[in-house]
PyMOL Python script that loads the backbone (N, CA, C, O; Angstrom):
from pymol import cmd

cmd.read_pdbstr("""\
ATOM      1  N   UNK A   1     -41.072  13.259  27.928  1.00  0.00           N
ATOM      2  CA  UNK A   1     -41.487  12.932  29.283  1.00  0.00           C
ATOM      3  C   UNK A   1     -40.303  13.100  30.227  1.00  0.00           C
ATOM      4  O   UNK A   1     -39.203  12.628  29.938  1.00  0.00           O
ATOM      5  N   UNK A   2     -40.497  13.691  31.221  1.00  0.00           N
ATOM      6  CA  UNK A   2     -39.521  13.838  32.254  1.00  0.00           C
ATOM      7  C   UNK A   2     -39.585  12.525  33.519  1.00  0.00           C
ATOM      8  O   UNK A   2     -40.578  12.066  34.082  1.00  0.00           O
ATOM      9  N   UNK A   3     -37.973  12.125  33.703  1.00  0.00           N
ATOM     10  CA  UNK A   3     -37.779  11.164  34.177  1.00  0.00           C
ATOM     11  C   UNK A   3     -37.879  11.872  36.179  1.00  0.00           C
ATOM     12  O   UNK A   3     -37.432  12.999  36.389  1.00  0.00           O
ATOM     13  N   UNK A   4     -38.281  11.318  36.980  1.00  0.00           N
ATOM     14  CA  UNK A   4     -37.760  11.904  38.244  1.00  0.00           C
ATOM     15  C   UNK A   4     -37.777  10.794  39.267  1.00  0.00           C
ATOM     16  O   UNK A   4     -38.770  10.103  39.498  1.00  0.00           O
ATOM     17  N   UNK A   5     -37.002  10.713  39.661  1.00  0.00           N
ATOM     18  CA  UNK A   5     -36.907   9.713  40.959  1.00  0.00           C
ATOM     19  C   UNK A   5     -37.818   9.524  41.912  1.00  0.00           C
ATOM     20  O   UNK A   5     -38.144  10.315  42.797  1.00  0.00           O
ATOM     21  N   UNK A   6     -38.386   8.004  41.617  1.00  0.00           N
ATOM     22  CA  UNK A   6     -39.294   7.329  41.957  1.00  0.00           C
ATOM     23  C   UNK A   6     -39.631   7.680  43.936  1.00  0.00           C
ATOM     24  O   UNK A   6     -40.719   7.205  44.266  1.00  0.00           O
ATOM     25  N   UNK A   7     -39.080   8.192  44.795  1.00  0.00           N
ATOM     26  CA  UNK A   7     -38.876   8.728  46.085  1.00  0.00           C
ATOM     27  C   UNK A   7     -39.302  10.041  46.233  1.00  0.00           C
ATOM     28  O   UNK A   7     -39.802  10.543  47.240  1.00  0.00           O
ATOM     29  N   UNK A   8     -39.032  10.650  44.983  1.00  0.00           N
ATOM     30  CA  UNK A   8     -39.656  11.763  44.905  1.00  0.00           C
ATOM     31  C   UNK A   8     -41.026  11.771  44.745  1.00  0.00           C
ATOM     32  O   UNK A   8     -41.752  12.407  45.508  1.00  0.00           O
ATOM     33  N   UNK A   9     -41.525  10.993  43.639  1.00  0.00           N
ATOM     34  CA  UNK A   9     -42.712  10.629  43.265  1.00  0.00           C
ATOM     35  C   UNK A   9     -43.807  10.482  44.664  1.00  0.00           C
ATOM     36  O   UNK A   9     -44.840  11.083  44.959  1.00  0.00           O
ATOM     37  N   UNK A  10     -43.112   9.504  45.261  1.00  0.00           N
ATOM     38  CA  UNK A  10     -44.079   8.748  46.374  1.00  0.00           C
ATOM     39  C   UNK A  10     -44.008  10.146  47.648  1.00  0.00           C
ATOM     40  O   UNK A  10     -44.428   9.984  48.794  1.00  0.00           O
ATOM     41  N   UNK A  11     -43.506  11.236  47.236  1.00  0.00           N
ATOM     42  CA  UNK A  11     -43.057  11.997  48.557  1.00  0.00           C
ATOM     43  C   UNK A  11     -43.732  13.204  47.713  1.00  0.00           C
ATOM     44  O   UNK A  11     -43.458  14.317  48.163  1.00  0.00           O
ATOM     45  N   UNK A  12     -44.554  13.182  46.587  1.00  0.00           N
ATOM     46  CA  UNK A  12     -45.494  14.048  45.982  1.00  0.00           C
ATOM     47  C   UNK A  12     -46.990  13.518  45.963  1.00  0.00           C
ATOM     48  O   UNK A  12     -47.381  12.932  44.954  1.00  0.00           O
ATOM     49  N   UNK A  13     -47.952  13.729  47.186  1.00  0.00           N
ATOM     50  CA  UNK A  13     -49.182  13.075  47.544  1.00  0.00           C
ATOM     51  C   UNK A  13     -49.980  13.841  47.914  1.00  0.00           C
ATOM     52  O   UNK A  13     -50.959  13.570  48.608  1.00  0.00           O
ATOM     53  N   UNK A  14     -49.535  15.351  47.326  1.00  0.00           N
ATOM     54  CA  UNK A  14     -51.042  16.331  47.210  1.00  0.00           C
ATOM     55  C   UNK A  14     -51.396  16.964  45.935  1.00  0.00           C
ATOM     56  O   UNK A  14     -52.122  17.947  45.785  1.00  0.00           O
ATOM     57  N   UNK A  15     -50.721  16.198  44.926  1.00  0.00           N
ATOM     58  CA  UNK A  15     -50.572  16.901  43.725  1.00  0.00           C
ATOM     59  C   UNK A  15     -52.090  16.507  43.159  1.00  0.00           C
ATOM     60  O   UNK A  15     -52.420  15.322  43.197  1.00  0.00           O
ATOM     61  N   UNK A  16     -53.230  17.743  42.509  1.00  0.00           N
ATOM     62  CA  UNK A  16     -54.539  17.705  41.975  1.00  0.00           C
ATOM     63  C   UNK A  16     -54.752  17.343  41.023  1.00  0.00           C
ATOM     64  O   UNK A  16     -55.837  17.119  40.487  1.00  0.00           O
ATOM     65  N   UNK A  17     -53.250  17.176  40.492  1.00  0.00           N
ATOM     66  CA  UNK A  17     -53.240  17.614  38.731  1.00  0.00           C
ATOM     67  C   UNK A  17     -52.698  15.514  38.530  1.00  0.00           C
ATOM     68  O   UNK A  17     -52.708  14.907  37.459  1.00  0.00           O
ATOM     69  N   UNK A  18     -52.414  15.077  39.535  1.00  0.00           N
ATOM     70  CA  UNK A  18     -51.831  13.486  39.153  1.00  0.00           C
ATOM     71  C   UNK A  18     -50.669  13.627  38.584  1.00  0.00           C
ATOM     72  O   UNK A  18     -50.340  12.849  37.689  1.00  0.00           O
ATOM     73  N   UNK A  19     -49.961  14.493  38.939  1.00  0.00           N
ATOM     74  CA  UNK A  19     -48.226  15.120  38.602  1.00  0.00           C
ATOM     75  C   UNK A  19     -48.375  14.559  36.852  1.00  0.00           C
ATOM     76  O   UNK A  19     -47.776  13.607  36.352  1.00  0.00           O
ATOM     77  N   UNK A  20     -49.609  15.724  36.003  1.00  0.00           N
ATOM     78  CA  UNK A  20     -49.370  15.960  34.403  1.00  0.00           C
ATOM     79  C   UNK A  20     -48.010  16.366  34.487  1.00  0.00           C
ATOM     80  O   UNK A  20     -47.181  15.472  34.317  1.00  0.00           O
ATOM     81  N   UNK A  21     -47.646  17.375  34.684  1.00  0.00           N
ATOM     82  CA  UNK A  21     -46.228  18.278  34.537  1.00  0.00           C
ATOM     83  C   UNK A  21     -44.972  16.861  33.663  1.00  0.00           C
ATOM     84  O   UNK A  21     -44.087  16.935  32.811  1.00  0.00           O
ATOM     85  N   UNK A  22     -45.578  15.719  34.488  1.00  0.00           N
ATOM     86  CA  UNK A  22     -44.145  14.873  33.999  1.00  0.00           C
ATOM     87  C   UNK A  22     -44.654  14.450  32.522  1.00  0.00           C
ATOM     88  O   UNK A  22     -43.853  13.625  32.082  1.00  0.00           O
ATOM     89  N   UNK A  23     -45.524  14.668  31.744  1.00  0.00           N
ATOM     90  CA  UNK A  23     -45.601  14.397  30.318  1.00  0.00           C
ATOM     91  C   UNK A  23     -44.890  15.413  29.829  1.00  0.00           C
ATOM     92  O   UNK A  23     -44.427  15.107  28.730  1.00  0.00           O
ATOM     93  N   UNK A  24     -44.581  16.571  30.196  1.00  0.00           N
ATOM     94  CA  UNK A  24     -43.871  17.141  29.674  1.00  0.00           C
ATOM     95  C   UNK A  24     -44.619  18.366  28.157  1.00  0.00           C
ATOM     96  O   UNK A  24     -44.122  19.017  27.238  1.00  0.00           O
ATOM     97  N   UNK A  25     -46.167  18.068  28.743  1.00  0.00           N
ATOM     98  CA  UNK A  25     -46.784  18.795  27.622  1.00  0.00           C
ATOM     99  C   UNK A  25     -47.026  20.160  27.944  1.00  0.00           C
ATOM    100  O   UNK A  25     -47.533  20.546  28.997  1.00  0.00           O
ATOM    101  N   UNK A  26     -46.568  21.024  26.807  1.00  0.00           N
ATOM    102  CA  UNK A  26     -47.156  22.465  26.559  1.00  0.00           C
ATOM    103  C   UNK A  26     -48.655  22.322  27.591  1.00  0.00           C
ATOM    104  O   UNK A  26     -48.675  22.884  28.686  1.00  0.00           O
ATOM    105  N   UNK A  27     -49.319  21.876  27.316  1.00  0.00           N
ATOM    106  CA  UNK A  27     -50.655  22.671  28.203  1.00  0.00           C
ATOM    107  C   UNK A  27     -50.597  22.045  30.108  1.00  0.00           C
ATOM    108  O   UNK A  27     -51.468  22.276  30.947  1.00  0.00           O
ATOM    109  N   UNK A  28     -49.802  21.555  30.242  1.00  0.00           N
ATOM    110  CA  UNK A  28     -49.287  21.401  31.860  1.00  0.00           C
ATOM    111  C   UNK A  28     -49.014  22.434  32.527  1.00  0.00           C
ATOM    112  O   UNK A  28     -47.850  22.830  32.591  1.00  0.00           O
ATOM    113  N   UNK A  29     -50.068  23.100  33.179  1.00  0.00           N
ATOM    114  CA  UNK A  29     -50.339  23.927  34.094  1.00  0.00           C
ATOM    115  C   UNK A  29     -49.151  24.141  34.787  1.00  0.00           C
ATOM    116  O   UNK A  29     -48.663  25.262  34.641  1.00  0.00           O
ATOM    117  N   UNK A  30     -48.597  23.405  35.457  1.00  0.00           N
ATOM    118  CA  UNK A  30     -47.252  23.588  36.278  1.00  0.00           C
ATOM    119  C   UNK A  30     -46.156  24.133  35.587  1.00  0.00           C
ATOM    120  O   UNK A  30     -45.467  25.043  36.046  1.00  0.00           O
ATOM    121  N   UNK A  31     -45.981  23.609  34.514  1.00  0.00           N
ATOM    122  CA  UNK A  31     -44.737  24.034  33.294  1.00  0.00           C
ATOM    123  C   UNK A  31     -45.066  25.282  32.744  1.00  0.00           C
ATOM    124  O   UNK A  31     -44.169  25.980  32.271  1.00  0.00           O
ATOM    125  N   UNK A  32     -46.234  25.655  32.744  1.00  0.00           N
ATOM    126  CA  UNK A  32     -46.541  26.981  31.974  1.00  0.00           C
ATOM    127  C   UNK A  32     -46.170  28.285  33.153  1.00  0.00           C
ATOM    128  O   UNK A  32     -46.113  29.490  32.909  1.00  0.00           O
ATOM    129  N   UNK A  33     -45.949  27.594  34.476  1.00  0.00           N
ATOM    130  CA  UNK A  33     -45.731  28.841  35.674  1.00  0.00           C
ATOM    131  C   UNK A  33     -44.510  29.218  35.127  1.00  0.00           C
ATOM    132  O   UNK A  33     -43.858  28.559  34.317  1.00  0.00           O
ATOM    133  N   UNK A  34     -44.194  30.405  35.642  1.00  0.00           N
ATOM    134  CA  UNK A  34     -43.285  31.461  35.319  1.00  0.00           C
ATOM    135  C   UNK A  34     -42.282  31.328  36.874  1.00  0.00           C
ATOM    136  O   UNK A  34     -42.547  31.694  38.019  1.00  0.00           O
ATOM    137  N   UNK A  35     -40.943  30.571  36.237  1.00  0.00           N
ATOM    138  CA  UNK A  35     -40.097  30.781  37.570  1.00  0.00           C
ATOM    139  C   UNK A  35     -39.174  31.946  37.372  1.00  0.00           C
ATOM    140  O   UNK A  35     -38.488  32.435  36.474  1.00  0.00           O
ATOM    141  N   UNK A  36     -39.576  32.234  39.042  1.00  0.00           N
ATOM    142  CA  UNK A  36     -39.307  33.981  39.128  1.00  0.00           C
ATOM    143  C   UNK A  36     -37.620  34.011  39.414  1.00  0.00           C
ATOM    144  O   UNK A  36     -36.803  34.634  38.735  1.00  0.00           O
ATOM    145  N   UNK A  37     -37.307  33.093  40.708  1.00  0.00           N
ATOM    146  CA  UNK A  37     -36.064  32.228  41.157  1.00  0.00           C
ATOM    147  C   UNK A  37     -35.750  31.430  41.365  1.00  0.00           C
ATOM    148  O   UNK A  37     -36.840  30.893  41.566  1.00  0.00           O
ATOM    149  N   UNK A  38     -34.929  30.545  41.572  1.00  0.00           N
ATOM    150  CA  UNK A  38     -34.270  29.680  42.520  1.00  0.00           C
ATOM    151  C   UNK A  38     -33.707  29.754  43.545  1.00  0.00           C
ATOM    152  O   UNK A  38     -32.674  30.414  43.431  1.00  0.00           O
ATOM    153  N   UNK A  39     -33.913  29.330  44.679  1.00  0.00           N
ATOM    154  CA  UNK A  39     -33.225  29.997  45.632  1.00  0.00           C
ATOM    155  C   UNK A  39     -32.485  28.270  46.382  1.00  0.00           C
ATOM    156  O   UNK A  39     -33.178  27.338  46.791  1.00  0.00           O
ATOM    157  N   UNK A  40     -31.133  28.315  46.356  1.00  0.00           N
ATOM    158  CA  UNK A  40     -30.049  27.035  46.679  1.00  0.00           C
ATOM    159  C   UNK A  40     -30.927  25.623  45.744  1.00  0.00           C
ATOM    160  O   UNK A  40     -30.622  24.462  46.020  1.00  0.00           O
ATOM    161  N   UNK A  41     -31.498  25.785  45.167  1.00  0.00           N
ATOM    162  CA  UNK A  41     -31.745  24.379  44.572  1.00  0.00           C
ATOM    163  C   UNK A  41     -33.179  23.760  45.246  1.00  0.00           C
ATOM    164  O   UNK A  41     -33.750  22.699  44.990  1.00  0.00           O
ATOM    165  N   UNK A  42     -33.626  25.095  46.441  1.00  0.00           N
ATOM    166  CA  UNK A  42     -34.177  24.303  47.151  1.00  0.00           C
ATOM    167  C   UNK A  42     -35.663  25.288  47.451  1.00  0.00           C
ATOM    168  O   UNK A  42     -36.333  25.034  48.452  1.00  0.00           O
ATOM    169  N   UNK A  43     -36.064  26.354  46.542  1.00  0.00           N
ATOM    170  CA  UNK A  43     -37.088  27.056  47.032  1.00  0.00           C
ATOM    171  C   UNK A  43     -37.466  27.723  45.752  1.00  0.00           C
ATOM    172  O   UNK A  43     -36.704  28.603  45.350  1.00  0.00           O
ATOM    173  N   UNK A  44     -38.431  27.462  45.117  1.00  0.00           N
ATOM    174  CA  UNK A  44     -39.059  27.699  43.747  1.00  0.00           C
ATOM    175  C   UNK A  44     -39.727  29.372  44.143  1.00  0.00           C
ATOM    176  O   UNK A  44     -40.438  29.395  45.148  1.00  0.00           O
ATOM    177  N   UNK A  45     -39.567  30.412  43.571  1.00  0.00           N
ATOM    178  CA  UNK A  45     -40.492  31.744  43.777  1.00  0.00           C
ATOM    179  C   UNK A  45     -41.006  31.619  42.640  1.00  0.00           C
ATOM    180  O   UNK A  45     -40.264  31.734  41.665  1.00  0.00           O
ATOM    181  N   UNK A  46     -42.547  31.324  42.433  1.00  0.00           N
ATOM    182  CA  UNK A  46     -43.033  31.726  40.945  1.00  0.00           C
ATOM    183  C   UNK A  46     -44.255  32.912  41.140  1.00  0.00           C
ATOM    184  O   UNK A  46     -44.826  33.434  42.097  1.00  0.00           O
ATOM    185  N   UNK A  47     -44.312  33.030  39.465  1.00  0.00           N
ATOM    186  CA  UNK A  47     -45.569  33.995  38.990  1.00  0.00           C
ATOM    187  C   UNK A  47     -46.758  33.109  38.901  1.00  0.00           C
ATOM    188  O   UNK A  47     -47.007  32.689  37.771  1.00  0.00           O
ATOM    189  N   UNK A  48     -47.429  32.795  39.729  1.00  0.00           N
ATOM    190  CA  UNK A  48     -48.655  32.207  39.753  1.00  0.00           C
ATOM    191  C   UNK A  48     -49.761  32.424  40.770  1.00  0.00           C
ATOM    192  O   UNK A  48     -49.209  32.526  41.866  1.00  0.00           O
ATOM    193  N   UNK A  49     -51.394  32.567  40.925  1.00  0.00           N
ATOM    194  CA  UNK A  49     -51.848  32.621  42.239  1.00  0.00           C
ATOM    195  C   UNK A  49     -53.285  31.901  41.722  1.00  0.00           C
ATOM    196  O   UNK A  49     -54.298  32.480  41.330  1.00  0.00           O
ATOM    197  N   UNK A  50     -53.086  30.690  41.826  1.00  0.00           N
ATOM    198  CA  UNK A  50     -54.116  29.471  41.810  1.00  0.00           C
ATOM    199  C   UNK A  50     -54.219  28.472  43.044  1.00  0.00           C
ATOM    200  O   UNK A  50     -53.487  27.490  43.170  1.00  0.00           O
ATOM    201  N   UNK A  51     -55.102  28.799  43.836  1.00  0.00           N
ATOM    202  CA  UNK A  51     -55.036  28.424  45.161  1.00  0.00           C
ATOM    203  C   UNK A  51     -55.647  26.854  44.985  1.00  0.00           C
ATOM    204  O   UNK A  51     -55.845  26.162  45.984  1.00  0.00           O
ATOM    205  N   UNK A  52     -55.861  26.475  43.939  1.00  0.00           N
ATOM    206  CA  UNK A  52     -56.311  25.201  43.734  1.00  0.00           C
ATOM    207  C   UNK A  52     -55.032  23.766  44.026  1.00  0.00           C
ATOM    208  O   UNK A  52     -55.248  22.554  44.052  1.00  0.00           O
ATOM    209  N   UNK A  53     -53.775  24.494  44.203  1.00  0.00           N
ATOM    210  CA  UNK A  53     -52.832  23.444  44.572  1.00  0.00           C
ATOM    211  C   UNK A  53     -52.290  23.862  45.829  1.00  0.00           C
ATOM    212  O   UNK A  53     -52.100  25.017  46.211  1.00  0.00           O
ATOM    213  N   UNK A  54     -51.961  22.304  46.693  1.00  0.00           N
ATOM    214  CA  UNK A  54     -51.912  22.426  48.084  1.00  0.00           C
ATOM    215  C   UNK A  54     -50.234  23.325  48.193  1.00  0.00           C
ATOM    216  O   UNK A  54     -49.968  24.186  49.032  1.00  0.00           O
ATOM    217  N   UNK A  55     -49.073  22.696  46.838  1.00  0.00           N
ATOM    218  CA  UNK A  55     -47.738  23.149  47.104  1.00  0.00           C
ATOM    219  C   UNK A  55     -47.837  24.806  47.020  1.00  0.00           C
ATOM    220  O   UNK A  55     -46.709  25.284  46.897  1.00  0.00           O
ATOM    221  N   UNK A  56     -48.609  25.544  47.045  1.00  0.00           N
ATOM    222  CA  UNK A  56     -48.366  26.553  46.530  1.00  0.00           C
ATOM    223  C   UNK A  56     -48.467  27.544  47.939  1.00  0.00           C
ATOM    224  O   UNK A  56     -49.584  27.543  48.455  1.00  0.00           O
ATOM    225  N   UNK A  57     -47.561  28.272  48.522  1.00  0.00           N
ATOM    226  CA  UNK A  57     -47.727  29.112  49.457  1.00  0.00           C
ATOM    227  C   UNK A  57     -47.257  30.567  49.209  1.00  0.00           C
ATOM    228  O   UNK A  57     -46.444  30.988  48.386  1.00  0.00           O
ATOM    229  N   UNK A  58     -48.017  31.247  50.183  1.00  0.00           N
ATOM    230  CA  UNK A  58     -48.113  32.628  49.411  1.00  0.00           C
ATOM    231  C   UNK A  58     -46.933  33.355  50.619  1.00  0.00           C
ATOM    232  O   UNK A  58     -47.087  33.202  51.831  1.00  0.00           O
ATOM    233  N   UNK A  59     -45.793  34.132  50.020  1.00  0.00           N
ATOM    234  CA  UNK A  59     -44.562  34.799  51.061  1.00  0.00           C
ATOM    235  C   UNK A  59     -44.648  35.909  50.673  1.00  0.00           C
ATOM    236  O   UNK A  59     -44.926  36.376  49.569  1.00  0.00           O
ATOM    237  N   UNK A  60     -44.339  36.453  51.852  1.00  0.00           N
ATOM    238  CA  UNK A  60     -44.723  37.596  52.005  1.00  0.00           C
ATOM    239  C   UNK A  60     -45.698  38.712  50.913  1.00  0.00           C
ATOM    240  O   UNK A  60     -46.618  38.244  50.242  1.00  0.00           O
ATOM    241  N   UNK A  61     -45.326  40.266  50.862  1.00  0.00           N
ATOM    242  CA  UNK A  61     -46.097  41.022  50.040  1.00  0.00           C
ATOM    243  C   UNK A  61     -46.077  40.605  48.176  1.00  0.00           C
ATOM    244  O   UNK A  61     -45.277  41.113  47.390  1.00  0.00           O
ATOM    245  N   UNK A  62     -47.174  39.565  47.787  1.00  0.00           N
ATOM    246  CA  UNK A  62     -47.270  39.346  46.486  1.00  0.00           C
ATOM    247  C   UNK A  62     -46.545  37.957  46.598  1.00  0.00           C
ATOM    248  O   UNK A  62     -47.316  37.039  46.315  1.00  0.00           O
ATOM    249  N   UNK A  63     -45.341  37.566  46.914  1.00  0.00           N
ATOM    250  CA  UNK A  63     -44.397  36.185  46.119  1.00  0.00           C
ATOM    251  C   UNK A  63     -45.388  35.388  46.638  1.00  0.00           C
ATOM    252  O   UNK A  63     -46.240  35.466  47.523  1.00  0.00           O
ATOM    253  N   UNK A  64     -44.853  34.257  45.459  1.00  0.00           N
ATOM    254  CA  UNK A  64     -45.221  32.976  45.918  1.00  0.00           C
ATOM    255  C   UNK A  64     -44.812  31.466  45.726  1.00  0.00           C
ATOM    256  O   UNK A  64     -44.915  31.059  44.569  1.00  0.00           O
ATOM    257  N   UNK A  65     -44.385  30.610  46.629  1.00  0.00           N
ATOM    258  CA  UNK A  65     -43.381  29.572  46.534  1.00  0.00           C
ATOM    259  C   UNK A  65     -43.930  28.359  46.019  1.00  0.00           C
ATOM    260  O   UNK A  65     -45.065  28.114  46.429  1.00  0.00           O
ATOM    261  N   UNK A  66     -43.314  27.353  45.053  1.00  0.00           N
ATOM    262  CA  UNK A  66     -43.946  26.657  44.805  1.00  0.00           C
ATOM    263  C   UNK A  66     -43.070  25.310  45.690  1.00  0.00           C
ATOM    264  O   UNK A  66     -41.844  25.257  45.585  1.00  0.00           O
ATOM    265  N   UNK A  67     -43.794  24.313  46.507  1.00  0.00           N
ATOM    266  CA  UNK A  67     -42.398  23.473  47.373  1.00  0.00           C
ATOM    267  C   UNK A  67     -42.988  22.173  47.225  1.00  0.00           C
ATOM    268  O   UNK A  67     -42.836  21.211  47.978  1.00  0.00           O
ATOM    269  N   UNK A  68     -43.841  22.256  45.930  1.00  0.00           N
ATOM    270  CA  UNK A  68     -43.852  20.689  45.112  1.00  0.00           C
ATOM    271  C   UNK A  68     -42.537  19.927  45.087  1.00  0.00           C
ATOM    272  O   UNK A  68     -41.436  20.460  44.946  1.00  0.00           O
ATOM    273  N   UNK A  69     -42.734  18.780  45.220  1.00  0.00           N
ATOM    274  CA  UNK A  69     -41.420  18.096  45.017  1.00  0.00           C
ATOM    275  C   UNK A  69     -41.072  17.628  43.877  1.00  0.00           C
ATOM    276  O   UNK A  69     -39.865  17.642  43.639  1.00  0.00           O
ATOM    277  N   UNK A  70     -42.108  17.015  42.721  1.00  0.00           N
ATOM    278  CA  UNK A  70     -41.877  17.301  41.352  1.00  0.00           C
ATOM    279  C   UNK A  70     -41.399  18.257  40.653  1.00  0.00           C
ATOM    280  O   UNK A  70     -40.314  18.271  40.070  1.00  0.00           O
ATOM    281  N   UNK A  71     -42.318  19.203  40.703  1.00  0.00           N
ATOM    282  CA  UNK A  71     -41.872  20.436  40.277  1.00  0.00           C
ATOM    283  C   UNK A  71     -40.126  20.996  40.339  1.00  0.00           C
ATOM    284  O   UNK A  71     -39.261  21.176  39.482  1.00  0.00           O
ATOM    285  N   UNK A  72     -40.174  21.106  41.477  1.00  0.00           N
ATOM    286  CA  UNK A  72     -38.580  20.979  41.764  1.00  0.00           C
ATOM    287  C   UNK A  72     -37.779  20.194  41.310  1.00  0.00           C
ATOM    288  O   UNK A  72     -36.791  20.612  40.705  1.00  0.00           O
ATOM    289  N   UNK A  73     -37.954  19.184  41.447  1.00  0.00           N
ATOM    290  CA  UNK A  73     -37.112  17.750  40.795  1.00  0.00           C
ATOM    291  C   UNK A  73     -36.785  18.386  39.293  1.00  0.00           C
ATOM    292  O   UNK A  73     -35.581  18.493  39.061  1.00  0.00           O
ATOM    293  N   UNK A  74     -37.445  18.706  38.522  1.00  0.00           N
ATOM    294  CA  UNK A  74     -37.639  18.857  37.234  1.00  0.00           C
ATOM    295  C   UNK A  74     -37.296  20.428  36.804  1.00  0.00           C
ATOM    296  O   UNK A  74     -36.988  20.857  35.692  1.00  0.00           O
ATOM    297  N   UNK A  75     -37.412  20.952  37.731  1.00  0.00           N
ATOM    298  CA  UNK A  75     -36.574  22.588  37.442  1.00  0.00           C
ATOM    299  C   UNK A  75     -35.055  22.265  37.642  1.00  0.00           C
ATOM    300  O   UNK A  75     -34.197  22.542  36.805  1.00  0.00           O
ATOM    301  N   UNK A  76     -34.792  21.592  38.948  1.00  0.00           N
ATOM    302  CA  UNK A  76     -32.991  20.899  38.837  1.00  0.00           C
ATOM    303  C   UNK A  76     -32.545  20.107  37.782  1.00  0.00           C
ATOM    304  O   UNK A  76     -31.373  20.086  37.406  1.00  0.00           O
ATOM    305  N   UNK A  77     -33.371  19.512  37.339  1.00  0.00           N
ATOM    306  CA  UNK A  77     -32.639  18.232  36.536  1.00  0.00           C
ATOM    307  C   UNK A  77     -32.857  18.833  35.026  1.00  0.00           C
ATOM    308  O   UNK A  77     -32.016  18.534  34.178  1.00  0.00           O
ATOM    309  N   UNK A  78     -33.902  19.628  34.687  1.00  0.00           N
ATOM    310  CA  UNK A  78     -34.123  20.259  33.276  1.00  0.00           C
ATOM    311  C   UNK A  78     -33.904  21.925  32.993  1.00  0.00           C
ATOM    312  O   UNK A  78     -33.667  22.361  31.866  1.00  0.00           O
ATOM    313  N   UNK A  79     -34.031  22.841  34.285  1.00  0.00           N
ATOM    314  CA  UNK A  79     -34.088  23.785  34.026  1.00  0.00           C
ATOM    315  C   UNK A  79     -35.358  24.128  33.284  1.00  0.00           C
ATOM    316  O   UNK A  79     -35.370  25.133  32.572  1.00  0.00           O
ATOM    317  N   UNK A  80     -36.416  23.370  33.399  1.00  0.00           N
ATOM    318  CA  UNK A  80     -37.628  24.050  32.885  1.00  0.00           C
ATOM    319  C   UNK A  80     -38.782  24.289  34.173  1.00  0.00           C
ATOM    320  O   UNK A  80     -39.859  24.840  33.944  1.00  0.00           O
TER     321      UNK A  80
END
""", "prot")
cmd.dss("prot")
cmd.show_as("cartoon", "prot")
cmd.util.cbc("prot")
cmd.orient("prot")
């Protein structure tokens, strides 16, 4: 299970999924995305296009950013 700071938590309030990702299980939709980059610690580019989550915005031709705050939390602190 992934630990993330409780501020973060309360500052993640569109998540569909009830932020699964922090069990930390193989079938967690979020964990299974493919991060493309990092950009300063502070801008997720992934391989994903499931319009079913609010963090997910689409840049420019094809990318697409993920600016969950979990998500993030947990790519900095684990690299996964």
């Amino acid at each position: 299970m992934f630990e993330i700071n409780a501020e973060i938590l309360a500052n993640t309030t569109h998540c569909r999924k009830n932020n699964g990702c922090l069990a930390a299980e193989s079938s967690s939709h979020c964990l299974n995305i493919e991060i493309v980059k990092c950009v300063g610690n502070k801008l997720l580019f992934v391989e994903c296009n499931n319009s079913f989550c609010r963090y997910q915005l689409k840049y420019g031709h094809g990318s697409t950013i993920c600016n969950c705050p979990v998500r993030m939390a947990i790519y900095n602190k684990y690299r996964k």
